[in-house]
N, C-alpha and C positions, 0 to 999 in steps of 0.2 A: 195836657194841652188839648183843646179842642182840635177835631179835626177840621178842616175847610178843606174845599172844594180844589182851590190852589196845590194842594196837595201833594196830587197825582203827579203835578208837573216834577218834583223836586224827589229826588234820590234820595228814599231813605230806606231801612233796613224795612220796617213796619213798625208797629203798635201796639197799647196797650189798655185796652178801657176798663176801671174797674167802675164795680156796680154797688151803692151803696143802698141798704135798705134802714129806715131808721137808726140808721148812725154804724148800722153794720154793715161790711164788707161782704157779699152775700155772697160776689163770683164774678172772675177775673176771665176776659176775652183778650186773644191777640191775633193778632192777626199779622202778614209780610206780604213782600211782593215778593210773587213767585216768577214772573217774568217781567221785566222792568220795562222791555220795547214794545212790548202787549200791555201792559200794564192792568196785568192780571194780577190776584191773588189770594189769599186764602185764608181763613179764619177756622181760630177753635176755642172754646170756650171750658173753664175748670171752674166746676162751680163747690166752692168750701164748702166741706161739710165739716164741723167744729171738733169731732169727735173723728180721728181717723186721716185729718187733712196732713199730705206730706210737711214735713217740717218748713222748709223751703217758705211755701207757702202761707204758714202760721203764722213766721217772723215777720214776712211783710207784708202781713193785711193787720195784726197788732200793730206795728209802727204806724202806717197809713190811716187806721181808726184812729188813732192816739190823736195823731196833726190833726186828721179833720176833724175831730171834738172838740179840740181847743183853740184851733185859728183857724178853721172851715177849708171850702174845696179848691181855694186857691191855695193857698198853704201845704195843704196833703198833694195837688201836680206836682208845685216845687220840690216838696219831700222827695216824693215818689221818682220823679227826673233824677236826683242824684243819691237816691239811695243806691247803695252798694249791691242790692238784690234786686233791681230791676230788671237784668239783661237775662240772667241765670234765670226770673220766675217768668220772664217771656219765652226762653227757650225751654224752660219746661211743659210750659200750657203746650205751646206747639208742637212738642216732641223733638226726637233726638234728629230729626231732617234741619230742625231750621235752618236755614242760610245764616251764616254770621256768626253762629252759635258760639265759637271757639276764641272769639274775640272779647277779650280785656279791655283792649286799649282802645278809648273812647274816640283816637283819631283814625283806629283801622278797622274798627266798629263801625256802621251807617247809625245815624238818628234813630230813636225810636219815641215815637209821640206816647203821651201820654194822656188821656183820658178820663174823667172824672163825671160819674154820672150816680146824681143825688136822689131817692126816691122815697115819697112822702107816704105813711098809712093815713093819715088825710084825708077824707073826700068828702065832699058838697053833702049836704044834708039829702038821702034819700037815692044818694048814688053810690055806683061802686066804682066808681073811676078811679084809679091811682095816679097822682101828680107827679109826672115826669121831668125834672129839671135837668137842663145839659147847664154845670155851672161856665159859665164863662172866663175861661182859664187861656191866658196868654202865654206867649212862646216861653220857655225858658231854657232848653236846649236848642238850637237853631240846625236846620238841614242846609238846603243849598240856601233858601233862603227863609223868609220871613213867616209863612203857613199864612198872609192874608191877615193878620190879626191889624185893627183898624189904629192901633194906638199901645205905645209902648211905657207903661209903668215900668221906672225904673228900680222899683222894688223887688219887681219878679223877672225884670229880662236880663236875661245873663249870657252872652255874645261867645265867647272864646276867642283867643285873639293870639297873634306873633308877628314880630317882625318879619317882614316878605324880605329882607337882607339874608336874613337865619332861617330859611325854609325847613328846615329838619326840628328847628324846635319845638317841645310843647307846646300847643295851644294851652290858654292862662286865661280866667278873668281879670283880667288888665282894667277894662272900664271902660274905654275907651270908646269903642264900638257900642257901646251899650248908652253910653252917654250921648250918644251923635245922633243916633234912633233916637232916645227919649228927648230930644231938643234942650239938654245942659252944656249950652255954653262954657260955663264958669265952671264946671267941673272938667271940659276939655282944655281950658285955660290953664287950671293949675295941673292938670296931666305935663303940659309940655311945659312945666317948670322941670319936671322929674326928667326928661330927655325923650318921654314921649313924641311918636311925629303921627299924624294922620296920613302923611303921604306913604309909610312905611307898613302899618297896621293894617292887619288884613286876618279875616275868617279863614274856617278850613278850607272854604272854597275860591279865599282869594277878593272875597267883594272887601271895598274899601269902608270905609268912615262916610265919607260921603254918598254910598251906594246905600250905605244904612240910613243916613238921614232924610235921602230921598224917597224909599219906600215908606215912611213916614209922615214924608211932607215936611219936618223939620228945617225949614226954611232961614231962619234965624242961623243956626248951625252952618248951614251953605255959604251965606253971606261970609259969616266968620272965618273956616275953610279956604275958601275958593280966596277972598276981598286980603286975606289978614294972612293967612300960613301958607297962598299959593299953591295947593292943592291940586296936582293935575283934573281938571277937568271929562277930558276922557277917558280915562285909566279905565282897563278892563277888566275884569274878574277870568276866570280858568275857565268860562264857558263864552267867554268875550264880549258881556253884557256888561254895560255904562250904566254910570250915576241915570244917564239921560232916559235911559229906560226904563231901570227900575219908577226914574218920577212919574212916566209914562203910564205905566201899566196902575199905580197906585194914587192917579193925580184925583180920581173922587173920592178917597176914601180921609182924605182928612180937610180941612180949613183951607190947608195951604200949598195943598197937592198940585193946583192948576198953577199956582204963583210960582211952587218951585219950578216947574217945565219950563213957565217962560223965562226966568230968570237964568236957568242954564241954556237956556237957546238965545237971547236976546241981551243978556247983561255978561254972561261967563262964556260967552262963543261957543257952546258944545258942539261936537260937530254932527249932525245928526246924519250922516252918508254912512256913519260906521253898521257894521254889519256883525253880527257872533258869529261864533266859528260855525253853525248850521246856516249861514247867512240870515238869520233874523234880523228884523232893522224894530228903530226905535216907534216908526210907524205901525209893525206890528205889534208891538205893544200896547199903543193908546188904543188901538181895535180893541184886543184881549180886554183891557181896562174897561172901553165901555162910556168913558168920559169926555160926553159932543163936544164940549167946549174943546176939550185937547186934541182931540180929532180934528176939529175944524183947524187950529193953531198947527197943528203938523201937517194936516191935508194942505193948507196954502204954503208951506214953505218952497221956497223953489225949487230947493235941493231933493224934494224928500217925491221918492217914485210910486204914487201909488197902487201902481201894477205888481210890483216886487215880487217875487218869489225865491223862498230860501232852498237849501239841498233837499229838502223831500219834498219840494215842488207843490206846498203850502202859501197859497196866497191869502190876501186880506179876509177872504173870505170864510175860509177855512179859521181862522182865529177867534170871526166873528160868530158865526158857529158853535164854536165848541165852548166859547162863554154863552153862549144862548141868549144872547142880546136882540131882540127883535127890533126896538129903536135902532144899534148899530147897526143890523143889516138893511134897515128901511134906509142907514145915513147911506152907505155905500153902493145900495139899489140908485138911490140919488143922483151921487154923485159918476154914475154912468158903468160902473164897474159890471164885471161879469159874475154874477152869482153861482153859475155853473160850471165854473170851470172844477180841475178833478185835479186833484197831486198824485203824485209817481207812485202812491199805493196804492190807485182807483176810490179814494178817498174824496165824496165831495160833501159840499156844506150837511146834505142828510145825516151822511155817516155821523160828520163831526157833533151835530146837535145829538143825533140817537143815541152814541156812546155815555152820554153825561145823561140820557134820558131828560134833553129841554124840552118838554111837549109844546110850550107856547110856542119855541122856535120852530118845532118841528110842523107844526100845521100851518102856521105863515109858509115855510118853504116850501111845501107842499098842496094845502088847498087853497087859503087866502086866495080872493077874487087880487088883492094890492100885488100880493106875491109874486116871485118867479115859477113859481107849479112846478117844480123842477122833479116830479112824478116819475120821469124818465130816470132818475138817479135811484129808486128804487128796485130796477134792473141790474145796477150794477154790481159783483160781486170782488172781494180784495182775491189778490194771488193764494191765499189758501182756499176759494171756495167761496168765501163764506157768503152771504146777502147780509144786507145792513139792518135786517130783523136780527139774522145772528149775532152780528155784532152787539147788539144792543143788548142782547141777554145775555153775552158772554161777560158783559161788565155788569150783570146782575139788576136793567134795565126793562124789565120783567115788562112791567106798563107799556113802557114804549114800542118793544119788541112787538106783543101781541098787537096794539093798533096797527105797526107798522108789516105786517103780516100779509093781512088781505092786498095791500099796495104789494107786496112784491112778487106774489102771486100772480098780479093781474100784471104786472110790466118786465118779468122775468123772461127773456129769451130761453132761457135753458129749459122752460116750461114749454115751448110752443105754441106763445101768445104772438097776437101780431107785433112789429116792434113798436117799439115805445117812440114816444112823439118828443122831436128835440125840442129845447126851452125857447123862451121868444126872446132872447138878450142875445141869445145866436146870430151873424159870429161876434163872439167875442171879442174885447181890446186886448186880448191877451193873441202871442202870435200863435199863429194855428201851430197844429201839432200834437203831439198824442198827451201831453200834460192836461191840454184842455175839451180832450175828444171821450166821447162814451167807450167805453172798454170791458163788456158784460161780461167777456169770457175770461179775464183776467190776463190778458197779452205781457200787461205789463211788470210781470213778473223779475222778469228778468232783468237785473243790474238796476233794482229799486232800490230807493232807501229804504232804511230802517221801517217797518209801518210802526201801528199803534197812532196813539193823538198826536197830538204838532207839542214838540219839545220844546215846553213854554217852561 
């Protein structure tokens, strides 16, 4: 499976990429999270030598050539996903620290992505360039949620699934879940010939049939669900995320993405006040997403607050950010909001674009004449210390770091610069107080939440 971006947000053990050169297996990287609230972690790379290679390794880079020579690189992820030697050659590359290592059981086991990266001896008449291909390989083990991929072939996505009545039982490809993402109707149909329910069906983490359809856009599906089997509507998964959110977060990324949102807000009643257990709302989602027209659709609903802030004292802004959406923070600059405000880890919009390394976003927030110059944010460092240069190369953000360098230098109290100059959206629609006040020297240490990015 490809990696994306989404990634980071979703609990998984780590990864695994391997590396083909003309049709060979050349050498296998993995990588884990080493701390999951940092969302730090760490890679190591074993590169096969044919002659000498541990056995481990032998078996399953032969099987993996075999699939990718004769049905190519979607074919070898799938392979590779449920081969029996997956977990054991990713704890080998890593060594004997891994996290997880010890684990068989696929449900007390974390995901581990799979990777497939094809490379051509190839090159242009007169050049040496090597043709780099990432093949475009969808989910087929599933983590919390879906990894971002835009569209679900029912070929290769394969859900795991049990009854939420039987919490203790195996996860199974049932279908079920897998048919509801890929928009099969008629094969949900004759599911609940068999005594299948969608109301009952649920992943390891709990999301429903309809939580799956809506990251999809599967809209069709919805209608059917909700209109036909009465499907709860709000039902919530084990992190307390809704169908409504999930549509939220992923309503541009298909045909029917913005249709299913309105159709659970305006045809299915969803209730969009609900919050997940970090109080994230569905509002924060369409930010994340990035999708005007849905933003506008939830920004006017009457219900829906757009000041909000969840337990780590993450606002709109902060979400918009760390997608590096510069349209969505020009909508929310717009719509009157405070772009400087800061959450309970001294985390403000800067931080959140720096860590992902968004440059685009990060010069809008920073120099843009249109911008908030929020330059002053620069100064400020998290409870461990760090400046938001740090941060940014602690997530291996190298480019953005150094730019952002000379800026912290020059607006660093703990340097003895003069101070730095508050933003002009000051004060704030947010109510005063230290969630939204400058904090250089890290005050807010104590009785913070969790830091790292906003647990999306």
């Amino acid at each position: 499976m490809a990696v994306f971006d989404s990634l980071l947000h979703d609990h998984v053990d780590g990864g695994l990429t391997a590396h083909f050169v003309d049709g060979s297996l050349t050498s296998i990287a993995a990588w884990q999270w080493v701390d999951d609230a940092k969302h730090e972690r760490r890679t190591r790379s074993s590169r096969l030598c044919q002659a000498g290679s541990p056995s481990i390794l032998e078996v399953f880079a032969t099987s993996l050539e075999s699939e990718r020579l004769q049905r190519g690189c979607n074919a070898c992820a799938l392979a590779a996903s449920a081969h029996p030697l997956l977990r054991p050659v990713w704890c080998h590359v890593l060594g004997a620290t891994a996290h997880g290592a010890t684990g068989s059981d696929p449900e007390l086991s974390g995901t581990l992505i799979v990777e497939i990266v094809a490379q051509a001896e190839e090159a242009p008449t007169g050049s040496s360039c090597v043709d780099l291909v990432l093949a475009p390989v969808v989910p087929v083990r599933v983590g919390r949620y879906h990894y971002g991929a835009n569209c679900a072939p029912s070929s290769t996505l394969r859900i795991l699934e049990r009854d939420a009545r039987t919490p203790t039982a195996h996860l199974s490809a049932i279908g079920g879940l897998s048919a509801a993402a890929a928009g099969h109707v008629g094969q949900l149909r004759a599911l609940y010939t068999t005594g299948w329910s969608a109301t009952h069906a649920v992943d390891k983490f709990g999301s429903t049939a309809l939580m799956w359809a809506a990251s999809y856009g599967s809209l069709d599906v919805a209608r059917y669900l909700i209109n036909e089997r009465c499907v709860p509507v709000n039902a919530r998964n084990k992190a307390g995320r809704t169908a409504l959110m999930f549509a939220c977060k992923y309503a541009g990324h298909s045909a029917d993405g913005h249709g299913f949102v309105h159709f659970l807000l305006h045809e299915a009643s969803a209730d969009v006040t609900i919050r997940m257990r970090d109080d994230s709302t569905a509002f924060d989602w369409a930010v994340f997403g990035g999708h005007r027209p849905t933003m506008e659709l939830l920004g006017a609903h009457p219900k829906v607050d757009l000041e909000a802030i969840n337990k780590f004292g993450c606002a709109a802004v902060q979400w918009a950010a760390a997608s590096g959406n510069v349209d969505t923070l020009r909508w929310l600059q717009a719509k009157g909001l405070s772009l400087g405000h800061v959450n309970a880890a001294n985390h403000g919009a800067v931080v959140k674009a720096a860590w992902k390394g968004h440059m685009d976003a990060l010069h809008w927030l920073l120099i843009d004449p249109e911008g908030p110059r929020l330059v002053w944010q620069c100064g400020l460092r998290d409870p461990e210390g760090r400046s938001v240069a740090d941060q940014a190369a602690m997530n291996g953000m190298q480019a953005a770091a150094e730019w952002l360098a000379p800026l912290v230098d020059a607006h660093d109290p703990l340097l003895q610069v003069p101070a730095f100059s508050l933003p002009s959206d000051r004060p704030s629609k947010f109510k005063a107080g230290a969630m939204d006040a400058p904090d250089p020297l890290g005050r807010l240490s104590e009785g913070c939440a969790p830091r790292g990015a906003p647990r999306m």
